[in-house]
N, C-alpha and C positions, 0 to 999 in steps of 0.2 A: 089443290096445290100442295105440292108436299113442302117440310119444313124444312125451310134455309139452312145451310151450314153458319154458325157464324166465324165473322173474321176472323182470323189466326190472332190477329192484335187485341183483339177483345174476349180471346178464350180465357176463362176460369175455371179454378184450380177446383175438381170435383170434390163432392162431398168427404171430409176427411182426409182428404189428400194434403200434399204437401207439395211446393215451388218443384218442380227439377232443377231450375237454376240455384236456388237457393241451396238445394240438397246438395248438388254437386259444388258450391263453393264453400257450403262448410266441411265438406266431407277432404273439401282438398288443406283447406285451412289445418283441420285434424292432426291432417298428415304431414304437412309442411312442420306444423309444431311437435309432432312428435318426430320427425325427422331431425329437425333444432336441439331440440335433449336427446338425440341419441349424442349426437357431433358431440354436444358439450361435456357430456356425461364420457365421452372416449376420449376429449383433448381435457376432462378433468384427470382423469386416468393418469395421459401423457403429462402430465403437468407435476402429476406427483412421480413420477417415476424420474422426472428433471428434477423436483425438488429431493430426492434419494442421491441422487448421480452427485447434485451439489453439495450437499450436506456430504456424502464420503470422500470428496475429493475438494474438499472446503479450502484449505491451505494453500494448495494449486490454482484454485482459480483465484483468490484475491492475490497470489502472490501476479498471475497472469495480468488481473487490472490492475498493479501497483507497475509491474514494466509497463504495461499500458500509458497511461498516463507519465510516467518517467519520462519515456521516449519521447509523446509527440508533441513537443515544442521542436525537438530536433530533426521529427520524421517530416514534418511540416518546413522548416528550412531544407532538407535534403529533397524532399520532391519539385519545391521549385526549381531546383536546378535540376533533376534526373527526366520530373514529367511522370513517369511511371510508380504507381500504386505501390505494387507488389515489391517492383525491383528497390524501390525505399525504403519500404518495409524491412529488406532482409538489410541492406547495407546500415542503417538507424541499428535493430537488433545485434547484428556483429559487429559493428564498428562502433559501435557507443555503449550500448548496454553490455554487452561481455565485457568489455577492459576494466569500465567501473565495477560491474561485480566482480572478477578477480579481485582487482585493486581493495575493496572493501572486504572479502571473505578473510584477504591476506592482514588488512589490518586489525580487525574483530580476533584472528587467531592469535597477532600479537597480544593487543588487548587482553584476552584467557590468558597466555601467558604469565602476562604483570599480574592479572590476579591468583593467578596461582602461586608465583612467588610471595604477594603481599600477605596469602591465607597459610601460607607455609605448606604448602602441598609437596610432599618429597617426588621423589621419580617415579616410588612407584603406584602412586594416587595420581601420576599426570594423564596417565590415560584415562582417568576420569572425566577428563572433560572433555573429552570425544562423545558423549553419553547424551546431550541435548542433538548431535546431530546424526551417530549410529548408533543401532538396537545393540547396544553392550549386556544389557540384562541375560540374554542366555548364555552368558559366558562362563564357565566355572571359573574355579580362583588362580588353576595352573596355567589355563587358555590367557587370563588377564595378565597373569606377571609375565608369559612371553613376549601377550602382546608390548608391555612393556619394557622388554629388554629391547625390542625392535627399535623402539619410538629412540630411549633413550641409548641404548647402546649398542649397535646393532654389528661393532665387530664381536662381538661375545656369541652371535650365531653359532662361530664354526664348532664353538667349545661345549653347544649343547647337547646332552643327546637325540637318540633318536624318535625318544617316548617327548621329551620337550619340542624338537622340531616339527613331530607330526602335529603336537597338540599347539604352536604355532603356526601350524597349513590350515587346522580349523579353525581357528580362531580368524587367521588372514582371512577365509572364503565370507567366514559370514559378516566382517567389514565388509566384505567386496559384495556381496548381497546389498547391503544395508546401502552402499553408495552408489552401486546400480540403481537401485530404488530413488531414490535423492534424483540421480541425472534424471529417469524418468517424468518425474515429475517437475523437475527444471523442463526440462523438454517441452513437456505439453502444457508448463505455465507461458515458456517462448512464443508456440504456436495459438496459445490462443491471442496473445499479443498479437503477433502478425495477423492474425485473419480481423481482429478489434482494428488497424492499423491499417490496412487495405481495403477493408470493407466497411470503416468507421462514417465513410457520409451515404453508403445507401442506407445502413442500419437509420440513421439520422434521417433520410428522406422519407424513409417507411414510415417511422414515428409521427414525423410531423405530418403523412397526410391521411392515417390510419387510425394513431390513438391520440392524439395531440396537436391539433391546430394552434400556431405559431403564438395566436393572442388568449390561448388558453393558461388557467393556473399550471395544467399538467404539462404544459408545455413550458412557463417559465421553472415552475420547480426544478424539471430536468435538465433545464442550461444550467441553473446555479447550481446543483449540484456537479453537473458536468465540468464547469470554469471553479469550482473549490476544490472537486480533487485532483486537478491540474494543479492547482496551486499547493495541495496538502503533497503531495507525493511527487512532484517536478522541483519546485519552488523551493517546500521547505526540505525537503531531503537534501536536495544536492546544496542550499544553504549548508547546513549541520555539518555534510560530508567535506565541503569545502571549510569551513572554522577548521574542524578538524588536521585538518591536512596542512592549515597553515599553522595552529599550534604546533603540530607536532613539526613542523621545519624549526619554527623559533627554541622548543624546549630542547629538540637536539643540540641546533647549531650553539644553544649557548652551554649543552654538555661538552663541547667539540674546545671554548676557549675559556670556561671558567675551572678553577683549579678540583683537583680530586674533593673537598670535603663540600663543595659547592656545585654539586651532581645534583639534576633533577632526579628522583627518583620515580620508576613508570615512567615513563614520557609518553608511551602509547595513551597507556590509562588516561593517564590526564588531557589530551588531546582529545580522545572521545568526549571526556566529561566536561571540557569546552566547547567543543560541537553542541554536544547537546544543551549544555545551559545558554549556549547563544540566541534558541529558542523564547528566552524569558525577555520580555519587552524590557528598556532602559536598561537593564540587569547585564545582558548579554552574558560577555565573559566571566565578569568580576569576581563571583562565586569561585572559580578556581582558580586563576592568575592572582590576584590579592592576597588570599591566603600561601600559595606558592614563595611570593618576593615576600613576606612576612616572615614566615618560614625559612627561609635561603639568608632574609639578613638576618637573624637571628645567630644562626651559624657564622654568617663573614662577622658581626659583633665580635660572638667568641674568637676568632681566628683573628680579626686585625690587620692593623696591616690596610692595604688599600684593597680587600675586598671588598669592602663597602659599595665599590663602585658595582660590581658586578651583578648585587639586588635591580640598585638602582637600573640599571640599564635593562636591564628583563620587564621591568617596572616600565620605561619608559617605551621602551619596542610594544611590548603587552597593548598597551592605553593606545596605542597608534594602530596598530596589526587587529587588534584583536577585538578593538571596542571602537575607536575612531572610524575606520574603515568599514567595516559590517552595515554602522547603524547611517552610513550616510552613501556609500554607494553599492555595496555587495547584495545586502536584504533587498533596498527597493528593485536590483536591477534585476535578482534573481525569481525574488518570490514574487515579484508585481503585485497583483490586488493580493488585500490579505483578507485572510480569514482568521477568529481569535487565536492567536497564538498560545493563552492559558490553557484553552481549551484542548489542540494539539499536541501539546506536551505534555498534558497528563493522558492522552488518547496513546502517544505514543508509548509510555512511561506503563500502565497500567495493562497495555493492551498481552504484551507478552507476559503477561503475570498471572491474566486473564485463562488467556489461551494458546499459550504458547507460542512457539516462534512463529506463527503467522497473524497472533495477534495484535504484530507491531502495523501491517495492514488489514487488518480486521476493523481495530475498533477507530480508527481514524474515519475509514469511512464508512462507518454504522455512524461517528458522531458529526459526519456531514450530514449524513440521511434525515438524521433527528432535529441537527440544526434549522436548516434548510424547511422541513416540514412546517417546525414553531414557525418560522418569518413570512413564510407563504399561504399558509392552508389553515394553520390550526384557530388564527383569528376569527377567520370567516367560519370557520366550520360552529365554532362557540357560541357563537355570537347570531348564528341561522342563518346570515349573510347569504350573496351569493357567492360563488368560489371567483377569485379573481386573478390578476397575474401580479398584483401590487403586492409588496413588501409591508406585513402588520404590524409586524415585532422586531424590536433586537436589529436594529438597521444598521448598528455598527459590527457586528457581531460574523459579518459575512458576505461573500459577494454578491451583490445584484446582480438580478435580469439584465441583460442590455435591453437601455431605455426605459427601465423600471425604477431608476434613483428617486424620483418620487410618487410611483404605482399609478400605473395607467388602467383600464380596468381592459375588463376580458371575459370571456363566457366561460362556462365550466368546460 
């Protein structure tokens, strides 16, 4: 009899040999894995080529997430009523955010003004302070004094010659460069708002079901940071921009009935620099209205007479308008949950000093980033923990998770 074949089920692997199965699933495994580090190795690639794109156009995009956040307290009332994504999107951008940034560029340029009077800046140093917003540096000395015959006197054109008038057409074009450039980049700071504003809950839905599940630390980190710089750049902006605005009605209107030697002096000026010290807890105003009626009576003293009254009554409007009001319905209604306030006013205060004019949104939120990090992550991370969605540190210091006031726990 000749020798059986044996069963397929019971065949074994010849002398030296190796599985075929085995060979062929690691042989695929290999290749799945080097397939995995090509991807990564080419979206490492893409990753730095995003991180170039952002670091050159740095200014534009946080200026993009500062309208970002501006807007959508308001983009979120306008859609309830409209329904449509997009079509809110553009009506919140053009109807809300254009009029305040005019309204603010208009008052800021006043503001230079006051300080260029206060620093004694003549006519023809005013155009210098064009210079933080156009490329004035290539300008020779003839280009700048035209430009500023323009600025400051500009029936004296006809009286130029023709070597002056040509070298104010160049001097005009590369302003007109410099403020092409500027729209530009407003431009595409608008547009990425819009597309952040339209497209802001699928971004959200990706997040949460891709990198971040809802009971995750990464997932509560990114609401509170999300609900801080709504508050830092919604809240406390149009806070500030509002003080402002009602300073500056009060220090007018009592330019308008107090006599010639009892003139505020700036009113813009001083109006911004109550805006912004509004920011200081208890403090609000004080820092500038106090010293102001100090100041003003001091002068009705010398003068006599029943100016006395007119300190007082600045004194009395001030304390109502400026400080009564703020700290009991304007801040809570505006800025809702707070975030430290010391902390954003020296964010705000240092950030342009830092990095220039976009580091008044820059370093605010780089100091949510950081905040935010300490209260969430950096306990557990210390400590070996595991990562959680609870709140470790600094509990007053910033907004909570919803549902996190006293940290519920959460997988990494």
């Amino acid at each position: 009899m000749g020798r059986g074949r044996e069963p397929d089920g019971n065949r074994t692997v010849g002398r030296g040999g190796a599985d075929p199965a085995r060979t062929v699933s690691l042989a695929s495994l290999l290749d799945r894995d080097r397939n995995r580090a090509a991807w990564w190795l080419y979206i490492g690639f893409l990753g730095l080529g995003v991180a170039f794109l952002g670091y050159s156009f740095l200014g534009t995009f946080v200026f993009g997430v500062f309208v970002y956040y501006a807007s959508r307290p308001v983009f979120g009332r306008v859609r309830s009523r409209l329904g449509r994504d997009g079509a809110s999107a553009a009506v919140t951008l053009l109807g809300f955010v254009v009029p305040v940034l005019l309204i603010v560029g208009y008052v800021l340029a006043a503001g230079l003004r006051d300080v260029a009077s206060l620093s004694g800046v003549g006519p023809d140093e005013y155009v210098q302070l064009l210079s933080p917003f156009v490329n004035l540096g290539a300008l020779g000395e003839g280009q700048r004094d035209a430009l500023a015959t323009l600025l400051n006197q500009p029936g004296r054109l006809r009286s130029l010659p023709f070597d002056r008038l040509r070298s104010l057409l160049t001097s005009g074009l590369a302003v007109l460069g410099s403020a092409i450039n500027a729209l530009v980049h407003v431009t595409l700071a608008f547009g990425l708002a819009f597309f952040l504003l339209r497209d802001g809950d699928s971004v959200a839905e990706w997040f949460r079901r891709n990198v971040a599940p809802p009971d995750s630390a990464g997932h509560a980190y990114a609401k509170a940071v999300d609900d801080d710089l709504e508050t830092v750049f919604f809240g406390n902006v149009v806070f500030v921009f509002t003080m402002a605005v009602l300073a500056a009605v009060i220090y007018y209107g009592f330019n308008l009935v107090a006599p010639d030697p009892l003139g505020i002096p700036f009113p813009v000026l001083l109006a911004l620099l109550t805006g912004i010290t509004s920011l200081i807890p208890l403090v609000v105003s004080k820092l500038v209205y106090i010293p102001l009626v100090i100041y003003l009576g001091t002068v009705a003293f010398r003068t006599g007479g029943v100016a006395l009254v007119f300190p007082v009554g600045l004194l009395v409007v001030s304390f109502l308008v400026l400080d009564i009001l703020p700290q009991t319905f304007l801040q809570p209604y505006i800025s809702g949950r707070q975030i430290h306030t010391g902390i954003m006013m020296f964010a705000y205060l240092l950030g342009p000093l830092l990095f220039g004019w976009y580091g008044f949104f820059l370093l605010p939120l780089f100091a949510v980033l950081v905040l935010q990090a300490v209260r969430i992550v950096l306990t557990d991370l210390l400590h070996g923990d595991r990562l959680t969605s609870a709140v470790d540190a600094a509990p007053s210091l910033g907004g909570d998770p919803p549902g996190e006031s006293t940290g519920a726990d959460g997988g990494e």
